[in-house]
ROKOL-170476 format. One record per residue (C-alpha): x, y, z; residue in three letters. Coordinates in steps of 0.5 Angstrom, whole numbers, padded with zeros to 4 digits, always signed. Each point is the difference from the previous one (the first is absolute). Example, Ala and Ser with C-alpha at 12.3 -4.5 7.8 and 13.67 -1.06 7.14 Angstrom:
2
+0025-0009+0016Ala;+0002+0007-0002Ser;
END
This chain:
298
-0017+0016+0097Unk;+0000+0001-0007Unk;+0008+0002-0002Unk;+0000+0005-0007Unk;+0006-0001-0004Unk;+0002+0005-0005Unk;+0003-0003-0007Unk;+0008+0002-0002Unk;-0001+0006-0004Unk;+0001-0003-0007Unk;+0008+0001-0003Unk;-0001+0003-0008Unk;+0005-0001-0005Unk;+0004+0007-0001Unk;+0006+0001-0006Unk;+0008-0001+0002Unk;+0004-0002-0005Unk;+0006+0002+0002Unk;+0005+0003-0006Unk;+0003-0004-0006Unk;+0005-0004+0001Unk;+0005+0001-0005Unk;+0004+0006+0003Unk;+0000-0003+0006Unk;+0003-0007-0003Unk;+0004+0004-0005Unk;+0003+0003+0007Unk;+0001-0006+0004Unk;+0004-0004-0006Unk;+0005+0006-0002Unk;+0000+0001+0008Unk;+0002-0007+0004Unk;+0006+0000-0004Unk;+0002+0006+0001Unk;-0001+0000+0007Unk;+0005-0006+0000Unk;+0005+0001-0003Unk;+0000+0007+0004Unk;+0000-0004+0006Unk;+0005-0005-0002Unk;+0006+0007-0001Unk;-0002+0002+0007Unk;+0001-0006+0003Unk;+0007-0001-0004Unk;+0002+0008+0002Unk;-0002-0003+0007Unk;-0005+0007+0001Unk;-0005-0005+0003Unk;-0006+0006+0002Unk;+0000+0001-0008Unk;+0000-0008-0001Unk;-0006+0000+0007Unk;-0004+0005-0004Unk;+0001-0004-0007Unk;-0002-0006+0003Unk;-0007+0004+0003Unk;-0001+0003-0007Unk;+0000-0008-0003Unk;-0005-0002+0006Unk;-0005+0006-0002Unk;+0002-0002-0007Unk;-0002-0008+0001Unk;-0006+0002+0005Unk;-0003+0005-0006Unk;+0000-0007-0004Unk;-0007-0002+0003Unk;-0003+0006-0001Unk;-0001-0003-0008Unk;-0006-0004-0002Unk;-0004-0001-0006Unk;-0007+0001-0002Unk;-0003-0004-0006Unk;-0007+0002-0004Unk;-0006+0000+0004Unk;+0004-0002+0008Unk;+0000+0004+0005Unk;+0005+0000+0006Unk;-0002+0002+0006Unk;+0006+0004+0004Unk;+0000+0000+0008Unk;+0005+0002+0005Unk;+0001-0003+0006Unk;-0008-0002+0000Unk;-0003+0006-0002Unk;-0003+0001-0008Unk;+0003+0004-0003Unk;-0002-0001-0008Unk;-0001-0004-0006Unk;+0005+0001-0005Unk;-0003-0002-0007Unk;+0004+0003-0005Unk;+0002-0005-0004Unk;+0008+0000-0001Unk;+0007+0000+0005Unk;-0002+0004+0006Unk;+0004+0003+0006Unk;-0003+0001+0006Unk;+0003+0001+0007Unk;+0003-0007+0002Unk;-0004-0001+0007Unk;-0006-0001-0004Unk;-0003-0006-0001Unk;-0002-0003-0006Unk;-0006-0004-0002Unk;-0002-0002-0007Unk;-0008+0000-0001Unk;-0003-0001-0006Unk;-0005+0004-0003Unk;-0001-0006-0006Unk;-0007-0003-0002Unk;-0001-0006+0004Unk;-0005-0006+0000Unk;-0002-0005+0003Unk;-0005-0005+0000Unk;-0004-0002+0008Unk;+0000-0007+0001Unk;-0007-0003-0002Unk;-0005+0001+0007Unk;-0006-0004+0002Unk;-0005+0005+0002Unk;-0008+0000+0001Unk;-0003+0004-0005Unk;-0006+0005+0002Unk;-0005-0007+0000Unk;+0004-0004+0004Unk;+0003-0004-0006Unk;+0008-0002+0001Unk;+0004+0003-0006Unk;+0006+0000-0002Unk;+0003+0007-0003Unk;+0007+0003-0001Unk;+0001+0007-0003Unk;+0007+0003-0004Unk;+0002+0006+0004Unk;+0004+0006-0005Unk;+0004+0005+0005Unk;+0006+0004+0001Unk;+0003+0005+0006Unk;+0000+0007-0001Unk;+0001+0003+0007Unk;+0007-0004+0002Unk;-0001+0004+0007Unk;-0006-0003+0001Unk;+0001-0007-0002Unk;+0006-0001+0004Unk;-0002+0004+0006Unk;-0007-0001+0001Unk;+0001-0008-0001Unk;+0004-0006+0003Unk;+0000-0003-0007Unk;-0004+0003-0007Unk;+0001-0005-0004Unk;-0003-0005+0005Unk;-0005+0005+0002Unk;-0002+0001-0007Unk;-0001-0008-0001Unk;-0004+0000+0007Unk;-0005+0006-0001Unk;-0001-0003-0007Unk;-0003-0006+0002Unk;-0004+0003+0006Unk;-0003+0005-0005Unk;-0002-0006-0005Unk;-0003-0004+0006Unk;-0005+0005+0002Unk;-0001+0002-0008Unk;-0002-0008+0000Unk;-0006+0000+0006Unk;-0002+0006-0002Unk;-0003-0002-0007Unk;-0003-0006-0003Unk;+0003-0005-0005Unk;-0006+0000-0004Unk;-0006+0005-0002Unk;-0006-0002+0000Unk;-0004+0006+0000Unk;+0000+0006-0005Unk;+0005+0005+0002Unk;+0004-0005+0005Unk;+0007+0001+0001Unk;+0004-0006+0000Unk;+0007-0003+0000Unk;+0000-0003-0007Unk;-0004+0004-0004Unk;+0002+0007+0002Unk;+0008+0000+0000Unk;+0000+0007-0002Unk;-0003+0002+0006Unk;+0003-0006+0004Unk;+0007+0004-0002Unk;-0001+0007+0001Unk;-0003-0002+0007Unk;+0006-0004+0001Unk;+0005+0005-0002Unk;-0003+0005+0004Unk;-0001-0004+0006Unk;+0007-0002-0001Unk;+0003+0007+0000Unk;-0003+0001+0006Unk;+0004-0003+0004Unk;+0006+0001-0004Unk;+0000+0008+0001Unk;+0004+0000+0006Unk;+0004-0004-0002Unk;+0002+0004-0006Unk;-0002-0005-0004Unk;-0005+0002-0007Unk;-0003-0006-0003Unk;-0001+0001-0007Unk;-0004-0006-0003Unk;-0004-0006+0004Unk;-0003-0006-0004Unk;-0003-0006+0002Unk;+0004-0006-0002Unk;-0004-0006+0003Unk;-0006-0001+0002Unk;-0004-0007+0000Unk;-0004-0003+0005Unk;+0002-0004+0005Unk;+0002-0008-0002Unk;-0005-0003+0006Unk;-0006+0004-0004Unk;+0003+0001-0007Unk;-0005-0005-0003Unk;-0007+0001+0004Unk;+0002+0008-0002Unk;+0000-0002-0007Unk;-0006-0004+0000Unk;-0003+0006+0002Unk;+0003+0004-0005Unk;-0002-0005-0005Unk;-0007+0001+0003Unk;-0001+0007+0000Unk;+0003+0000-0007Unk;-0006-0005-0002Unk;-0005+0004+0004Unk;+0002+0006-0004Unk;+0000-0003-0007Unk;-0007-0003+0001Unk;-0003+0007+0003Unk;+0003+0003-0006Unk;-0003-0006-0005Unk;-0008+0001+0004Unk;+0001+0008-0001Unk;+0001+0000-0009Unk;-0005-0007+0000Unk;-0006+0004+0003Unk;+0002+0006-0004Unk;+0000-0005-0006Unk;-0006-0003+0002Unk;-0004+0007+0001Unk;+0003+0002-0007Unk;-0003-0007-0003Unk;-0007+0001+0003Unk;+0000+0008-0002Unk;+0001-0002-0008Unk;-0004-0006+0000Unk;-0006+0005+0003Unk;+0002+0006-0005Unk;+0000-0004-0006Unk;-0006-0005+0002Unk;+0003-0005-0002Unk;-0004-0004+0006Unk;-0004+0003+0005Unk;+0001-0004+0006Unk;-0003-0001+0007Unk;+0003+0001+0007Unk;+0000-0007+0001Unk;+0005-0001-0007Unk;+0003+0007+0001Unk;+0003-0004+0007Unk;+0001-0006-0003Unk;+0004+0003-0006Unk;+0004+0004+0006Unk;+0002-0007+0004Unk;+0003-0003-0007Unk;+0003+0005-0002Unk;+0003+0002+0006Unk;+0002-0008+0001Unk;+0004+0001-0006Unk;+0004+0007+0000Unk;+0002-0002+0007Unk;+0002-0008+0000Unk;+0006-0002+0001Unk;+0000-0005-0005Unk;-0003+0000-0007Unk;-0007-0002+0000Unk;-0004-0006-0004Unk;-0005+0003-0005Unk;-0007-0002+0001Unk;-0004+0000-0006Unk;-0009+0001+0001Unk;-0003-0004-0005Unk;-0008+0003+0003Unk;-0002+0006+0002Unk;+0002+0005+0005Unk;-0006-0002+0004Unk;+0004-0007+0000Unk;
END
């Protein structure tokens, strides 16, 4: 049997900033010393329900101490009473509030943090090693402390299963046109790694602001057989490239041979003036002039 299971409603961030603090501190310094000086003349005139009520008036002035809390520059701090979310302080400065709430500092700064660099499979198969910089800040404190047991370990784990499944999902090198890879496309890589980040942040309350591969290598046991290949493919488009302005340079030389009839040539010698000059534009080394002291029968 097959048991649905509904998720818990998703708790938002709402403003409860409290009131200045100020007042309240101006109340509390001139009034302690007021209140125990009162309560020291009850007890030497002996009236002991006044000096009772002083002593409740100093405890209320003691307790209100704990309703005082700061708030800096980009930090929220989460009020709770007996468990229950009230709200989230942000303006910044000395607040006052009740002193049953609990107060949990979050801070809303910029953060990064760099994964530890992962070995992974790319989308042929071959192990590489890739590790990316992470650029995030929280901006729903509710969010990120209710939604998740940790947000800051939530943020470094997420993030480096988001660069996992970005990793096998796309090639290390492209050798077609038009083929997206891990180290030609790094535009692309990003934005879609940022993307796929912020996915599984949003719950969390958490916005990611920028993401950037910072390593990305083949895996050391294939490093040097990947680099051979890349040496040939290199080659192998360098000569294409060569045999492609060769065979233009051999069809522009024949065309103004024939244009200005400096020589009428047969097939037999238009193909063996093609094979000589294609020997010389495309070998890998100079060649050795050859000088034919007979006719071009012989």
């Amino acid at each position: 049997m097959t048991v649905k299971r509904e998720g818990a409603p998703a708790i938002r961030e709402r403003r409860v900033d409290g009131v200045s603090g100020y007042l309240p501190l101006v109340v509390e310094v001139l009034g302690i010393p007021a209140v125990i000086w009162g309560m020291i003349r009850l007890l030497v005139s002996e009236v002991w329900l006044g000096g009772l009520l002083a002593g409740i008036v100093l405890l209320v002035l003691f307790v209100c101490i704990l309703g005082f809390f700061m708030v800096n520059p980009n930090e929220g701090r989460v009020l709770q009473l007996f468990g229950a979310y009230v709200g989230t302080a942000r303006t910044p400065g000395l607040r006052f509030t009740s002193p049953f709430y609990s107060k949990r500092k979050v801070s809303q700064r910029v953060r990064n943090f760099e994964t530890a660099k992962l070995k992974v499979n790319d989308q042929r198969g071959n192990p590489v090693e890739i590790a990316a910089i992470i650029v995030w800040k929280v901006v729903d404190t509710a969010e990120a402390v209710f939604q998740v047991d940790d947000y800051v370990n939530y943020v470094k784990v997420q993030s480096e299963a988001a660069v996992r499944n970005l990793a096998t999902g796309y090639v290390y090198d492209a050798h077609t046109d038009g083929e997206i890879s891990l180290s030609s496309h790094t535009a692309v890589i990003s934005q879609q790694l940022q993307t796929e980040v912020q996915d599984r942040l949003a719950q969390a309350g958490i916005e990611v602001q920028e993401t950037r591969i910072s390593h990305l290598a083949y895996s050391p046991e294939i490093a040097s057989a990947m680099l051979r290949r890349q040496q040939a493919s290199a080659v192998v488009a360098a000569r294409a490239r060569i045999v492609e302005g060769a065979v233009g340079m051999v069809e522009m030389a024949l065309q103004e041979l024939s244009k200005r009839a400096v020589i009428e040539l047969d097939e037999e010698r238009k193909a063996a003036m093609v094979s000589n000059l294609l020997v010389v534009l495309c070998a890998d080394r100079d060649t050795q002039p050859v000088v034919n002291a007979g006719t071009l029968h012989h």
